[in-house]
N, C-alpha and C positions, 0 to 999 in steps of 0.2 A: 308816840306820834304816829307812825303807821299803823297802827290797831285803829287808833282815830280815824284815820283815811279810809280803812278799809273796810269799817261801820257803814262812812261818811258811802262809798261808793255803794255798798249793797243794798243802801235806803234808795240814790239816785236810780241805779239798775230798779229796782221793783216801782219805782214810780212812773222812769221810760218804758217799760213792760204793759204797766196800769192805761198808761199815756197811748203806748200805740194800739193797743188792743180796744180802745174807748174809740178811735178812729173809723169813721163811716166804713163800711165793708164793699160798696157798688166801686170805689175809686181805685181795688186793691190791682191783683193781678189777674183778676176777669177781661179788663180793659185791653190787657195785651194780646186775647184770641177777637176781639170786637166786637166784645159784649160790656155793657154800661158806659159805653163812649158817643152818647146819639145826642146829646145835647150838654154844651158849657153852663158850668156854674161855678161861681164866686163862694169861695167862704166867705162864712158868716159868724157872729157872735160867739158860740163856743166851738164850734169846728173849727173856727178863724183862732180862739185863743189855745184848745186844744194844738193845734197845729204847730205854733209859736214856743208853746210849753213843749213840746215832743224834741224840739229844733233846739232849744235851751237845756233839755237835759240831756242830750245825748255830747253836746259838744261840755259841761261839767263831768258825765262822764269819763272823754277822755280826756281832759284834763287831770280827775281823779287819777285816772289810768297812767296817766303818762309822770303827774307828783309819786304815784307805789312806788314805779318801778326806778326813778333816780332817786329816792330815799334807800 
């Protein structure tokens, strides 16, 4: 059973990896010196589902994370 988890989690990790790294690059931490912060925008279609996908696999993650370690 933990073998299984611990597949299960190294799939999740390289997909949240795949997931953040696919993430627009203007929104990162450029924004915090005040550079690409000159005008709002809305996600959209796959930045909007990328987004939601990034948010679902991190908190599977640690759920994965938190089933290892009490088994």
């Amino acid at each position: 059973m933990k073998n299984i988890i611990i597949i299960v989690q190294i799939i999740i990790s390289i997909a949240l990896i795949s997931a953040i790294l696919l993430q627009a690059r203007g929104t990162g931490l450029g924004a915090a010196w005040g550079g690409g912060g000159e005008s709002y925008r809305s996600k959209r279609g796959v930045e909007k589902i990328l987004f939601y996908l990034t948010i679902i696999l991190a908190v599977l993650f640690f759920i994965t994370s938190f089933v290892s370690s009490v088994i």
